[in-house]
C-alpha positions in Angstrom: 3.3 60.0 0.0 2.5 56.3 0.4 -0.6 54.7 -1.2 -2.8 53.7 1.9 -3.7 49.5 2.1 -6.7 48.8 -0.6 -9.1 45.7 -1.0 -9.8 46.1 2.9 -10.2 49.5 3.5 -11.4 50.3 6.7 -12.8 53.6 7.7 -11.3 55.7 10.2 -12.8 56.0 13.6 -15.0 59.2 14.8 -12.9 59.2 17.8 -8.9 59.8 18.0 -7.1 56.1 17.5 -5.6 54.8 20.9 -1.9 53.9 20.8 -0.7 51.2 18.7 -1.2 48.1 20.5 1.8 46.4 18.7 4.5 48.3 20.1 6.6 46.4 22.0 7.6 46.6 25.4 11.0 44.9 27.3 8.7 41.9 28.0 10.6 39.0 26.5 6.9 38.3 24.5 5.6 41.2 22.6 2.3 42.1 24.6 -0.6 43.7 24.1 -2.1 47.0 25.8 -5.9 47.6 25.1 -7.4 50.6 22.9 -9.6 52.9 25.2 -12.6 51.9 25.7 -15.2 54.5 24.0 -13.7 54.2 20.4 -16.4 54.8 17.9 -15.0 52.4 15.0 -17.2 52.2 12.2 -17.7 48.4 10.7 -15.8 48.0 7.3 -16.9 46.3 4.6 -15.8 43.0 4.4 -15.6 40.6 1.5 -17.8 37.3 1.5 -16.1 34.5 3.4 -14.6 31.5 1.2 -16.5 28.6 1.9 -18.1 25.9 0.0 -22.3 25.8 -0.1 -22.6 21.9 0.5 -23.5 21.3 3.6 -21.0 20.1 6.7 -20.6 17.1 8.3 -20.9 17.0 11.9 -17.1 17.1 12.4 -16.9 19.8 10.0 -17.3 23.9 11.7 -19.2 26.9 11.1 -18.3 28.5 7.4 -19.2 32.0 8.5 -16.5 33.4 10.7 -17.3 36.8 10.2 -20.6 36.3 12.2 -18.1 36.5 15.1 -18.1 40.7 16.5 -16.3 39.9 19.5 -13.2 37.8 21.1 -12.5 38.0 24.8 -12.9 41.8 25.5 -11.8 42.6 21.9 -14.4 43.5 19.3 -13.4 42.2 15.6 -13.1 45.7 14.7 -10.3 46.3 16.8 -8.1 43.3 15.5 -9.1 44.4 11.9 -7.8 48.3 12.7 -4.5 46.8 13.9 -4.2 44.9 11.3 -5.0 47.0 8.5 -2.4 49.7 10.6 0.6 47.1 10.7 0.5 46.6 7.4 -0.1 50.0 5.6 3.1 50.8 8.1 5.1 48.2 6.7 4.6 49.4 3.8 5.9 53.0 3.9 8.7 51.3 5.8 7.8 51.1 9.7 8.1 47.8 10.2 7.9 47.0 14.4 3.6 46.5 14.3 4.4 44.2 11.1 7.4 42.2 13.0 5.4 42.4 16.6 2.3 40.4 14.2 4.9 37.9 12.7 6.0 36.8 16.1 2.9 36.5 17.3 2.3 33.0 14.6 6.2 32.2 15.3 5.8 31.3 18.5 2.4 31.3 19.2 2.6 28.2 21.5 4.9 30.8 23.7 2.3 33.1 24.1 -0.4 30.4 24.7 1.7 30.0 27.8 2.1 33.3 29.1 1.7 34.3 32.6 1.8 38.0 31.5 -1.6 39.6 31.9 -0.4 42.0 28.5 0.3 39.1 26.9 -1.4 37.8 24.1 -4.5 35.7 25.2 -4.6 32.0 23.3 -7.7 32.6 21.8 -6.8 36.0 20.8 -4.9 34.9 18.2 -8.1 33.5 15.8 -8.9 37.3 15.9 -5.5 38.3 14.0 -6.3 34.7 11.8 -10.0 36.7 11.0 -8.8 40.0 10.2 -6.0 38.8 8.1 -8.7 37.0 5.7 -9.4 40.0 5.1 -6.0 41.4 4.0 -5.1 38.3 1.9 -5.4 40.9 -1.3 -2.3 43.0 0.4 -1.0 39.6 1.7 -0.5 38.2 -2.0 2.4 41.1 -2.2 6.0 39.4 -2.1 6.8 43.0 0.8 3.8 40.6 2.9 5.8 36.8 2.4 7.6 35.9 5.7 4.2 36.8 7.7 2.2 34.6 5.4 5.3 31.5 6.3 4.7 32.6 9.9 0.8 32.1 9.7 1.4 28.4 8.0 4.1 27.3 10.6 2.1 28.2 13.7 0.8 25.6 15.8 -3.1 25.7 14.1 -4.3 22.2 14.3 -3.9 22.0 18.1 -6.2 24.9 18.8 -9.9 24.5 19.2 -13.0 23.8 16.0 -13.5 27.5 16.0 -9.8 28.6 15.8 -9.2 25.7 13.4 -12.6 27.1 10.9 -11.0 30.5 10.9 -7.8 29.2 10.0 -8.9 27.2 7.0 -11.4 29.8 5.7 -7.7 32.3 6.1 -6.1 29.3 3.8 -9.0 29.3 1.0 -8.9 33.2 1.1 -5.0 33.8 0.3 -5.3 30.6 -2.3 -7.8 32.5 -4.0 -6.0 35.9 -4.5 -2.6 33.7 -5.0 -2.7 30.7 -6.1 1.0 29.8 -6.1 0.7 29.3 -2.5 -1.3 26.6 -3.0 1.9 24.3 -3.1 2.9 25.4 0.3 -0.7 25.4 1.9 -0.7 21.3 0.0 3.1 20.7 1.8 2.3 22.6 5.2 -1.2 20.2 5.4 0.3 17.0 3.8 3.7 17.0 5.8 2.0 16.5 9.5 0.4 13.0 8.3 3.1 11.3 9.3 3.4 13.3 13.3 2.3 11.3 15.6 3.8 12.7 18.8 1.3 15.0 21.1 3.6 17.3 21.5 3.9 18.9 18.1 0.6 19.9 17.7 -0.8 20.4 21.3 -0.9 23.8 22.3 -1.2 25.0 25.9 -4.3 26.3 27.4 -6.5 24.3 24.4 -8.0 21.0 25.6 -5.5 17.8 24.4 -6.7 15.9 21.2 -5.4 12.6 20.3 -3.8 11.6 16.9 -6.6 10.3 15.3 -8.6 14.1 15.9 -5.1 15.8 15.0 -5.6 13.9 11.6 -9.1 14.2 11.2 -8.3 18.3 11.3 -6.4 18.0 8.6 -8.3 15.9 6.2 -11.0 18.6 6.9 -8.8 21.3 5.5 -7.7 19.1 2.6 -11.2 17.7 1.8 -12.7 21.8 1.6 -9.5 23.2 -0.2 -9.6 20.2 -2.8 -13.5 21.0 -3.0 -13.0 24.6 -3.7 -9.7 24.2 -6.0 -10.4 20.7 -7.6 -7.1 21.5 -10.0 -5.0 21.6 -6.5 -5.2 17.4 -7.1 -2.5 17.8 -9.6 -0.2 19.1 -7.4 -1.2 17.1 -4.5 0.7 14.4 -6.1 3.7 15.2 -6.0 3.0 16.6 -2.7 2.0 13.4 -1.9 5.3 11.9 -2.9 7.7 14.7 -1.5 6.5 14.3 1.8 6.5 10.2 1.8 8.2 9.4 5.1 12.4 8.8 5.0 13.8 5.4 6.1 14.7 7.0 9.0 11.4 7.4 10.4 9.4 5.5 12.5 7.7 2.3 11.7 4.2 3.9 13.4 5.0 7.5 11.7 5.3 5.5 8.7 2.2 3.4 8.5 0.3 6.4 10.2 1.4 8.1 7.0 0.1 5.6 4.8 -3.5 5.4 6.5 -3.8 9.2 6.0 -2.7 9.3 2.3 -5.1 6.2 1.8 -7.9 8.5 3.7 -7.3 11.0 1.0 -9.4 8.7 -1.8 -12.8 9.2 0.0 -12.9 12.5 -0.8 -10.9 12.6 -3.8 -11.2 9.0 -5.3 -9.4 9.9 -8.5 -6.0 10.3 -6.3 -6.9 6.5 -5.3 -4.7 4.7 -8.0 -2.1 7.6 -7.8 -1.9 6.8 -4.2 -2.1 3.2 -4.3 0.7 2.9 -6.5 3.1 5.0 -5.3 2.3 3.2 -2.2 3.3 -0.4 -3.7 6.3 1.6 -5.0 7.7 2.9 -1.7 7.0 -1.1 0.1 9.2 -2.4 -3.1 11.8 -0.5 -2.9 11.9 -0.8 1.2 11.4 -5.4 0.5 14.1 -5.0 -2.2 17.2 -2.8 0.1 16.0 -5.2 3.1 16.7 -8.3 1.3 19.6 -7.0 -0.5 20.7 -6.0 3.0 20.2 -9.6 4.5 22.2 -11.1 1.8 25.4 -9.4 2.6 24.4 -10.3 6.5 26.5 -13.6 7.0 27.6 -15.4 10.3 26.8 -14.8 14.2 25.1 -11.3 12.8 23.1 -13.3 10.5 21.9 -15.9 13.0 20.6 -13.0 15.8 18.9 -11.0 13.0 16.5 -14.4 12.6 15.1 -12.8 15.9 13.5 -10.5 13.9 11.0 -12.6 11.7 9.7 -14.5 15.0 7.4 -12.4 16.7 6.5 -8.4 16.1 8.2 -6.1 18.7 6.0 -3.9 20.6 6.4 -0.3 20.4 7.8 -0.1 23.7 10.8 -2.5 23.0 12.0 0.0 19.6 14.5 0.7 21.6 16.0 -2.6 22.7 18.8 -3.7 20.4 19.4 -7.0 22.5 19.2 -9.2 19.2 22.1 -7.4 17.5 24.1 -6.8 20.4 24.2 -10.1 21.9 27.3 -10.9 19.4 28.8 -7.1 19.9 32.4 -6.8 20.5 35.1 -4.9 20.5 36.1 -5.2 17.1 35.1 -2.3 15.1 34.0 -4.9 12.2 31.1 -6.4 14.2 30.0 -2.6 15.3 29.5 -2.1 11.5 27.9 -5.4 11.8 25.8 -4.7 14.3 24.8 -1.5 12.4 23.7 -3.2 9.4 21.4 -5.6 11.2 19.8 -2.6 13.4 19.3 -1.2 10.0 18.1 -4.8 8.6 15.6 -5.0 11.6 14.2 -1.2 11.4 13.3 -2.4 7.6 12.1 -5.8 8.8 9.5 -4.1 11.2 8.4 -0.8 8.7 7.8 -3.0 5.7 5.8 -5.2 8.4 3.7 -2.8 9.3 3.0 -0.6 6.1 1.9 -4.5 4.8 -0.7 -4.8 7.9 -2.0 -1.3 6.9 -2.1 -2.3 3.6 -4.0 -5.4 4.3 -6.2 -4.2 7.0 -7.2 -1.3 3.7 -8.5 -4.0 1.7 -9.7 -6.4 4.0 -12.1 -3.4 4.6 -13.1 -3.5 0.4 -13.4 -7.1 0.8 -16.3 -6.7 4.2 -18.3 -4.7 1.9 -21.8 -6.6 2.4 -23.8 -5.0 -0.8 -23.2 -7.6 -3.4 -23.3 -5.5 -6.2 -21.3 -2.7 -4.8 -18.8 -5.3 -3.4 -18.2 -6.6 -7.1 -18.0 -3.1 -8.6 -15.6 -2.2 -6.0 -13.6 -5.1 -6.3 -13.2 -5.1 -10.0 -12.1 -1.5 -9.8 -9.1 -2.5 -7.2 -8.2 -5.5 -9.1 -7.5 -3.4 -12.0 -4.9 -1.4 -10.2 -3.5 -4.6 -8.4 -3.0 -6.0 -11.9 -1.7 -2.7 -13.2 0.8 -2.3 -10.2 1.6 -6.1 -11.0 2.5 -5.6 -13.9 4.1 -2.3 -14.1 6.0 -1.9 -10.4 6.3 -5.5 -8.7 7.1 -8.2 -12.0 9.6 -5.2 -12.8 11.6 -5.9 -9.4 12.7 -9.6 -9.3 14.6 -9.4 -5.8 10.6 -8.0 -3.9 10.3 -10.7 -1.6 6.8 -9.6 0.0 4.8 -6.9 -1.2 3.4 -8.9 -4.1 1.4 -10.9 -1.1 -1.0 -7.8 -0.9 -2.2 -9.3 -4.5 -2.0 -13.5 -3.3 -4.1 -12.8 -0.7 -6.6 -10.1 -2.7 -7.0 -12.7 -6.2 -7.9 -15.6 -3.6 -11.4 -14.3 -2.8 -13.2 -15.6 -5.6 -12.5 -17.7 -8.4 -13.3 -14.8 -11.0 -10.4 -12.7 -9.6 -7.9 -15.7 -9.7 -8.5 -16.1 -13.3 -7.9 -12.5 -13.7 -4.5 -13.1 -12.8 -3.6 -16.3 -13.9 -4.6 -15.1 -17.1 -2.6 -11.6 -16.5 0.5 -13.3 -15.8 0.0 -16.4 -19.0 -0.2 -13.2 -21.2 2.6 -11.2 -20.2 4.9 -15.2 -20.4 3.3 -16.5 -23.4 1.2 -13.5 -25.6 3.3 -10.1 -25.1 6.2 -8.4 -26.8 7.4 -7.6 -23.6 11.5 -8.3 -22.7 12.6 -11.8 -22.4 13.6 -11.5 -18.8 10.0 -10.3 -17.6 8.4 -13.1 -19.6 10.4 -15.2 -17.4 9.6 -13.4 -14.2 5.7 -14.1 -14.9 6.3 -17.6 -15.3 7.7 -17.6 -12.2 4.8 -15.7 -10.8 2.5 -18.3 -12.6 4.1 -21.3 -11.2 4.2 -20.3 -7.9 0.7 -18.9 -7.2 -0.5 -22.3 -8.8 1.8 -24.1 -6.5 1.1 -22.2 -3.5 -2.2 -20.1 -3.4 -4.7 -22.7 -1.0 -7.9 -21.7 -2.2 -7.4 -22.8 -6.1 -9.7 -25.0 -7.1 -8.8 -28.2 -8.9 -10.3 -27.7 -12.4 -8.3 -23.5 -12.1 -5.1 -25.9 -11.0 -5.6 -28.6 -14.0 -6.3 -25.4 -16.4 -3.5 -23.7 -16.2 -0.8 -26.2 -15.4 -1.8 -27.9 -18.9 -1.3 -24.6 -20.9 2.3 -24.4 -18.7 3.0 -27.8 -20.8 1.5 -27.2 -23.9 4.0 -23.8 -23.8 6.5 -26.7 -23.0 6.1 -28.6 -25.6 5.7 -25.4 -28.2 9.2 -24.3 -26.7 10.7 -27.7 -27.0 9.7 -28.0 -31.0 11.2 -24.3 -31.7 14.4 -25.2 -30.0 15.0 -28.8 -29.9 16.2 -28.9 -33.6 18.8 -27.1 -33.4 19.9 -28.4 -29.6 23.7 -30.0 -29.4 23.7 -29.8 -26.1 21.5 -28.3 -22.8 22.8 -24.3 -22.8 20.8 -22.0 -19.9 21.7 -18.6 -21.9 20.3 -19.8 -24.9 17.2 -21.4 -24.2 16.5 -20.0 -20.7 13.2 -19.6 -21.8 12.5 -23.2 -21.6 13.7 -24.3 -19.1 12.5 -21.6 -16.9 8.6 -22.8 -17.7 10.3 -26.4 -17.8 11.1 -25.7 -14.3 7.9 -23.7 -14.0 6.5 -27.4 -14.9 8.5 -29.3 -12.7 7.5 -27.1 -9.7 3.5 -26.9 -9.8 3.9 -30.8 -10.3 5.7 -31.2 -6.7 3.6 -29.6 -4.8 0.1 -29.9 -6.4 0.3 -33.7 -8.0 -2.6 -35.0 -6.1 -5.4 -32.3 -8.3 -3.5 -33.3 -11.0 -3.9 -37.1 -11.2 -6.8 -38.4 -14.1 -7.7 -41.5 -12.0 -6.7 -43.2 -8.6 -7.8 -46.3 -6.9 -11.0 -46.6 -5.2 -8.6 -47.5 -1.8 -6.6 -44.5 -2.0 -7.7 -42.1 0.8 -6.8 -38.3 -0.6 -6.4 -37.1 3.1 -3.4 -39.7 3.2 -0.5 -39.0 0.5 1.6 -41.7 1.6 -1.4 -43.8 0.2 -0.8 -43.0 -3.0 3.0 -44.3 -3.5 3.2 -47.6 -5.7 -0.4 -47.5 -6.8 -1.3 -47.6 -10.3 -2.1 -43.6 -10.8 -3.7 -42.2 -14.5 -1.6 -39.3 -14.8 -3.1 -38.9 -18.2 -1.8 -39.1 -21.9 -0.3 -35.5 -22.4 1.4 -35.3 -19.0 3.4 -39.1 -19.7 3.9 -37.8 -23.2 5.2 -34.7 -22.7 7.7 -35.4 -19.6 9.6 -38.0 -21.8 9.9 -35.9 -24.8 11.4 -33.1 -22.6 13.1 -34.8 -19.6 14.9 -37.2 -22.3 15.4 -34.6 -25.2 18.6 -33.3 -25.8 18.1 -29.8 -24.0 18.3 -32.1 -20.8 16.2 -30.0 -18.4 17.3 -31.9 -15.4 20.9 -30.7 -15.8 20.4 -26.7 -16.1 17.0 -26.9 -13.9 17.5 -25.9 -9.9 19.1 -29.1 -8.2 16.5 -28.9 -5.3 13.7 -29.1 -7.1 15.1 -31.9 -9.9 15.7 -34.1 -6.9 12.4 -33.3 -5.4 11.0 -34.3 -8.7 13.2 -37.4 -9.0 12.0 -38.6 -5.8 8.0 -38.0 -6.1 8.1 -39.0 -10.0 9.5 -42.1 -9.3 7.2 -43.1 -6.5 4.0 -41.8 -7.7 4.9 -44.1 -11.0 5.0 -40.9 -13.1 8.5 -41.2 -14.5 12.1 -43.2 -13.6 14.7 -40.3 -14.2 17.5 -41.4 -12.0 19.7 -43.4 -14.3 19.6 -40.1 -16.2 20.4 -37.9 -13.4 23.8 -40.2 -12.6 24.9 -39.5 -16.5 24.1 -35.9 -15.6 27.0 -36.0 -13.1 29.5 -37.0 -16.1 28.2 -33.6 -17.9 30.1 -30.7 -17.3 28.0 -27.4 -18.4 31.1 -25.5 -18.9 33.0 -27.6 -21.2 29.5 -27.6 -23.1 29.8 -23.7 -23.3 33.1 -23.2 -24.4 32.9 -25.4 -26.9 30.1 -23.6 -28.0 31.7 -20.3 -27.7 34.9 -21.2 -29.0 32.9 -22.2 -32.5 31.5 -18.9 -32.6 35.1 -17.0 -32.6 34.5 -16.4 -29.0 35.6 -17.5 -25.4 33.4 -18.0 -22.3 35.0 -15.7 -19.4 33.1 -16.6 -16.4 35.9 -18.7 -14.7 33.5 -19.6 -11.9 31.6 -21.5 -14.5 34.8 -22.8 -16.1 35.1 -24.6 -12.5 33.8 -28.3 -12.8 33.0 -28.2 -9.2 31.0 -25.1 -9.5 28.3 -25.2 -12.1 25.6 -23.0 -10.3 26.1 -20.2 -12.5 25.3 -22.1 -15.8 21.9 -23.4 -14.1 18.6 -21.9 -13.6 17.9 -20.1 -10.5 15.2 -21.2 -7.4 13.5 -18.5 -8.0 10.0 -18.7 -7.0 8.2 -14.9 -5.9 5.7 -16.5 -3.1 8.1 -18.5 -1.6 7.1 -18.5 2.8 6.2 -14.9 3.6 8.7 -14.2 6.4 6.9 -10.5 8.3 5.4 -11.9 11.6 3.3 -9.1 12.1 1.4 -9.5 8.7 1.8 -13.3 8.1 -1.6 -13.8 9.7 -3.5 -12.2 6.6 -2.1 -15.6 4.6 -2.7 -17.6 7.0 -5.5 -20.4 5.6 -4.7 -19.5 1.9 -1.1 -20.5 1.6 -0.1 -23.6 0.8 3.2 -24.9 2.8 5.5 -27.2 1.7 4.8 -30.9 2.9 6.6 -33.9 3.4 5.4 -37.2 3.0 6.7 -40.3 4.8 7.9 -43.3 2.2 9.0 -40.2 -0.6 10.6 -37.3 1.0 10.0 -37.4 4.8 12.1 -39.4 7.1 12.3 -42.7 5.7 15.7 -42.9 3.7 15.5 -43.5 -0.4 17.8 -46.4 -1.9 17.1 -45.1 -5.3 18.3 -41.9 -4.8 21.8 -40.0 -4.9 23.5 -41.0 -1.6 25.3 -37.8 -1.6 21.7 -35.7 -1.1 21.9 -33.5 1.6 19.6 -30.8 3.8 20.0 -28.3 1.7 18.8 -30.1 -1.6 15.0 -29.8 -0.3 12.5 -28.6 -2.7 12.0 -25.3 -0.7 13.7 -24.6 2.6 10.6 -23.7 4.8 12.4 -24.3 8.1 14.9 -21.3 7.5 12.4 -18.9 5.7 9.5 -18.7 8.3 8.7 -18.5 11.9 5.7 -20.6 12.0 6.2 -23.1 14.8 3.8 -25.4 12.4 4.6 -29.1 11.8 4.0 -28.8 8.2 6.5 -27.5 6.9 
């Protein structure tokens, strides 16, 4: 004989039980017939309701759902009899009350629609949701498992504050007698931050909420069951991770994704770094396949993609595919084209936006008025900017954006851009870390000196004299043993030679000791052919290296050598184009085979054996805050980024006699035309 159902025992009535109000009928929906009125059901004993002592929010609901002793025309009682009766004959193998239940969560948005009269009410179901609490001891058996998946799936967060109470104090009740469904409670919560159609949560005859109250619902679940079960946070994590939206999803599920998994640190601040960086790690590796992407874009494809980075598409206009199509054809080549740049563009626009949530999320740290709370705060994120810095973006050299979230976050004081000046000086100059990433932070340094708007001078002067005393350090180590300039073997220096070169270009005026009393610093131009003290250690320095044997101006990036050429000359810093003509004589791969061949070896890179072709055997334009290209986002830089400028007599319109006839458009220091869509003049 069958053990009856313990842990909720309820006591049997005085009066002879009605009919089982589970069995079903040849309705298409299970319904429901009434127990006689007149049954004398005594009340059981029920076990304390799960709920945490603080006090509620406003937004939060009443923790005591068994003060409830009625629903509809249905006393608690009643729900808790059929209950306790479905289950005990389940379990001595009568199974229709048990299945009639389970249907009841599986499509409980059915039944919410009924026209039947028998059918079950909408807010009849919170009664089954109460009296199940108090079966979560039987529920914990494995017999119980596909009605406990049924009760997770059904449509709960639609439903009304006193549904949605019962439901969460029915989550923290079966978490307590089984905590291995924690993980699925965690997934079932976690996995609808990212809906943001209506219709899969709204449930009919329950008033309509929007997606902000959909949301709120659920961080109220998360923020009591993380209260209750503090160790749940650990598995949140990965949780957290799992559910991270797919590149196939949309760019406002996406971002609505991130806002809710950012929400979770208010309540649970340790998660904040956890969250925060996996964050910076999902926007990497969506900058790194986009640009990867556009590279292997080439041709008319190439040209309608551009489209993209001019102006943000509404949500409306998702749809329209007029950019990509206007070159579509026939030929099945172009349709895999056309493809790749629909793909290209559904990149563009998600990284877009999850960088506008991002910066809207610490624009909000930055508003904080309370001075001392405001430096506390910021100190705190700056840490993890710095430790996602170093540890996510510097490991990535093809991220073209996501390291903007920390340019524009180290501009608001001068403390914080000191923070990671010095960050990136120690990782280049201090560290045992790899070669390569020492070279990566020097490219880092160099361009947030040459680009960041709201350096001051003396921060500007500072750090682009360490950049050449590492120069000159570099040049002492390697210079004696030098036969001729060799990238792969002294990369080092000439990457902060280059480094060098580049802050120069774009930031010569803060770097000048002395000018004229007539030269007006809003006017560039009225600065060529005066008499400018550029100091002892900068003259010193750039003709011990530009005129050494490791001949920088050879391996460095020929844009930015001719830039150099052009502003050094005029400025009356240094004369380098006599050398720059002998440079054409020198062939870089002759240099390298001869080199190799004396070591017993050969050099194999026949582009590089190519006389023509000597771009593999010199250092790459590589620069990590080179024009942000997102148009959505772009505004947050706006004011703190420092463009690329011509100036009329050097590099503007006026031709140069002095210079290589053979330079060309594309031997600019920085093509700002082609990487933005600012419609600015100063580029």
């Amino acid at each position: 004989m069958s053990t009856p159902i313990s842990g909720a025992r309820i006591p049997n009535p005085k009066s002879t039980p009605s009919r089982s109000i589970l069995r079903q009928t040849h309705s298409t929906l299970p319904t429901l017939k009434r127990p006689r009125s007149g049954s004398d059901l005594s009340k059981p004993d029920e076990p304390a309701a799960v709920s945490s002592p603080t006090k509620r929010r406003k937004v939060e609901f009443s923790d005591a759902p068994n003060e409830v002793h009625s629903i509809g025309k249905r006393t608690l009682m009643e729900f808790k009899l059929e209950v306790q009766r479905s289950l005990e004959q389940h379990s001595r193998g009568d199974s229709e009350g048990y299945l009639v239940l389970k249907e009841y969560f599986a499509n409980d948005r059915l039944y919410a629609d009924s026209d039947n009269d028998n059918a079950l009410k909408p807010h009849e179901l919170r009664g089954y949701v109460i009296a199940l609490a108090s079966f979560t001891p039987v529920l914990k058996q494995n017999a119980y498992e596909s009605l406990v998946t049924a009760i997770l799936r059904c449509t709960w967060v639609g439903r009304d504050e006193s549904f949605i109470n019962a439901f969460i104090d029915f989550l923290a009740a079966l978490i307590t007698v089984k905590g291995s469904y924690m993980i699925e409670v965690l997934d079932m919560i976690v996995s609808k931050f990212s809906d943001v159609r209506r219709s899969s949560w709204s449930v009919p005859g329950f008033p309509k909420i929007d997606c902000a109250t959909m949301h709120g619902r659920l961080h109220i679940a998360l923020q009591r069951l993380l209260r209750m079960f503090p160790g749940a946070q650990g598995a949140l994590r990965s949780i957290i991770k799992s559910c991270f939206p797919s590149v196939d999803e949309t760019k406002r599920a996406y971002s609505t994704y991130l806002q809710n998994i950012l929400r979770i640190k208010e309540y649970a601040p340790a998660l904040g770094p956890y969250v925060l960086d996996l964050i910076v790690k999902q926007m990497v590796d969506i900058d790194v396949e986009m640009q990867a992407d556009l590279d292997d874009l080439d041709g008319p494809m190439a040209v309608a993609l551009q489209g993209v980075f001019s102006e943000p598409r509404d949500e409306e206009d998702l749809d329209d595919d007029s950019d990509a199509e206007s070159v579509a054809s026939d030929d099945s080549d172009v349709d895999e084209d056309i493809a790749k740049a629909r793909a290209v563009r559904d990149q563009v626009e998600k990284l877009d936006t999850a960088m506008e949530t991002m910066f809207l999320f610490y624009d909000e740290i930055l508003s904080i008025s309370d001075v001392k709370t405001a430096e506390q705060i910021t100190n705190d994120y700056m840490k993890t900017l710095l430790s996602e810095f170093s540890g996510i973006i510097l490991q990535t050299r093809k991220s073209r954006h996501t390291q903007f979230l920390l340019f524009h976050f180290v501009q608001q004081s001068e403390n914080t851009m000191m923070q990671f000046i010095d960050t990136c000086e120690a990782i280049a100059f201090r560290s045992n870390s790899p070669a390569a990433l020492k070279d990566y932070a020097v490219c880092y340094l160099a361009s947030f000196v040459a680009r960041a708007g709201r350096l001051p001078d003396e921060v500007i002067r500072g750090a682009f004299h360490r950049l050449l005393s590492q120069l000159e350090r570099l040049r002492l180590a390697y210079q004696p043993t030098c036969r001729s300039p060799d990238l792969r073997r002294y990369y080092s220096y000439y990457a902060v030679c280059q480094a060098v070169l580049y802050v120069w270009c774009f930031r010569w005026q803060s770097l000048i000791e002395a000018v004229p009393d007539f030269v007006d610093p809003e006017d560039p131009s009225s600065y060529v052919g005066q008499a400018l003290d550029w100091g002892h250690e900068l003259r010193s320095v750039m003709q011990n290296n530009l005129f050494g044997p490791l001949n920088p101006l050879k391996v460095c990036a020929p844009g930015i050598v001719e830039e150099f050429a052009k502003l050094a000359h005029k400025l009356n810093l240094a004369y380098v184009y006599p050398l720059l003509e002998t440079n054409k004589r020198i062939h870089l791969g002759q240099y390298m085979q001869r080199s190799y061949s004396a070591g017993g070896g050969a050099l194999r890179d026949t582009k590089a054996e190519t006389i023509g072709d000597e771009s593999m055997l010199q250092l790459e334009q590589y620069f990590p805050f080179d024009p942000y290209q997102l148009p959505q986002s772009k505004r947050w830089i706006e004011g703190e980024y420092l463009s690329w400028r011509t100036i009329p007599g050097i590099n503007g319109d006026d031709s140069d006699d002095d210079s290589s006839e053979d330079d060309d458009d594309d031997d600019v220091l920085i093509e700002e035309e082609d990487e933005t869509d600012s419609d600015e003049d100063d580029k």
